[in-house]
C-alpha positions in Angstrom: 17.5 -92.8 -148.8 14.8 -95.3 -149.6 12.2 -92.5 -147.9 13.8 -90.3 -151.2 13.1 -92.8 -153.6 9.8 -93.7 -152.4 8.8 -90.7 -152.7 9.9 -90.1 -156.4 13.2 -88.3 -155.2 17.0 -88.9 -156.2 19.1 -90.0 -153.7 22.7 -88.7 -153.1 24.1 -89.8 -149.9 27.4 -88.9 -149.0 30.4 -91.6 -148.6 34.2 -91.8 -147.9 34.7 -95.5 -148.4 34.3 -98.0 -150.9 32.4 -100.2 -148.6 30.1 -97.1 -148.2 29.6 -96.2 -151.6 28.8 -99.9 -152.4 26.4 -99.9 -149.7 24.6 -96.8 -151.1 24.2 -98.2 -154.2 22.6 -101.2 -153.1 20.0 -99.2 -150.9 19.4 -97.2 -154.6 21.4 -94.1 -154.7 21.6 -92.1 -158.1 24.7 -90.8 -157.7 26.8 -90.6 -154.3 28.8 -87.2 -152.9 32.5 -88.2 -152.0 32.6 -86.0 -148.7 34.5 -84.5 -147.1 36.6 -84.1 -150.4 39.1 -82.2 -148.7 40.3 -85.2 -146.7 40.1 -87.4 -150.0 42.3 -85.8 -152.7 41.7 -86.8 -156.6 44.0 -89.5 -156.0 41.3 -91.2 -153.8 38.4 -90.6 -156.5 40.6 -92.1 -159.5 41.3 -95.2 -157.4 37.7 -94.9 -156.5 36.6 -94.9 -160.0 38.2 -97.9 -161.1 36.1 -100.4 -158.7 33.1 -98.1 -159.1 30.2 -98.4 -161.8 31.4 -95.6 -164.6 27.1 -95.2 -165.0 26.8 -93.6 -161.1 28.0 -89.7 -160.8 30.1 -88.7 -158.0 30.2 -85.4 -157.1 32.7 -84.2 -154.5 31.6 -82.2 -151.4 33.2 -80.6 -148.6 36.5 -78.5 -149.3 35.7 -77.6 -152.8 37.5 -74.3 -154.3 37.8 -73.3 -157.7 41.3 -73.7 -158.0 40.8 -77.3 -156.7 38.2 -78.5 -159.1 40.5 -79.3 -161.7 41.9 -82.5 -160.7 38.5 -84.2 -159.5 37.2 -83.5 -162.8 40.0 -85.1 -164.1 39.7 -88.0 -161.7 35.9 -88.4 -162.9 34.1 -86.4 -161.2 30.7 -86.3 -162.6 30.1 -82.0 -160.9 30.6 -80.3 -157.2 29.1 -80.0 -154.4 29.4 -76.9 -152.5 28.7 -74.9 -149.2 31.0 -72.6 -147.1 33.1 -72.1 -150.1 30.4 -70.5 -151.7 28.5 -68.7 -148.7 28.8 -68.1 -144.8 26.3 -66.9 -143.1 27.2 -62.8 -142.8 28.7 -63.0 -146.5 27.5 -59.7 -148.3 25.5 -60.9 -151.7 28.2 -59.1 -153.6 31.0 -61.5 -152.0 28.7 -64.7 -152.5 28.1 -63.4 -156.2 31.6 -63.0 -156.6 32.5 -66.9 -155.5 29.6 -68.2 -157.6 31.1 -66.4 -160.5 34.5 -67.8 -159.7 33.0 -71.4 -159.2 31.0 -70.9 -162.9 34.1 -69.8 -164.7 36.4 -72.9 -163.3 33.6 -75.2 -163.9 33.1 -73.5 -168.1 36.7 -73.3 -168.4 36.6 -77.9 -167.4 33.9 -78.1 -169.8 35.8 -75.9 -172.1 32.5 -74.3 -172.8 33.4 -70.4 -171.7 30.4 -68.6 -172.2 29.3 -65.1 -171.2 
């Protein structure tokens, strides 16, 4: 992490624990990815959010679906990380476009910006 923001990068190490997350903080993080989300339901990142700085994003990682995404973002969430949900290796780019349009339209539909 402080190789990334030496060399003019943001910083957005992953964490499971408050001690963690403080710990990131202090060694500069911009924002910190609560992983693996799967294991740590919204319940976690509300409680998480209330010892927290409001100013740092965290974006949760690992175990990510659309239909899930609804009650991190109500929990704070700042956005979403995501990797086997969205491809593994062999998909066909028709199946990854598919889940990236499926992640898009559960992300608009939390913003409540539904665009075309």
């Amino acid at each position: 992490m402080r190789a990334a923001k030496a060399g003019g990068l943001l910083a957005v190490p992953g964490f499971a624990t408050p001690t963690e997350a403080f710990a990131m903080l202090e060694a500069g993080a911009d924002a910190l990815k609560l992983f693996p989300a799967e294991g740590l339901p919204p319940v976690v990142l509300k409680a998480l959010r209330a010892v927290l700085p409001s100013s740092v994003p965290i974006l949760p990682v690992g175990g990510i679906r659309p239909e899930t995404m609804a009650g991190y973002w109500q929990a704070g969430a700042a956005g979403f990380g995501l990797g086997s949900a969205l491809y593994k290796p062999g998909d066909a780019p028709v199946t990854v476009h598919q889940k990236a349009l499926a992640f898009r339209q559960a992300m608009e539909a939390l913003q409540g910006t539904l665009t075309a």
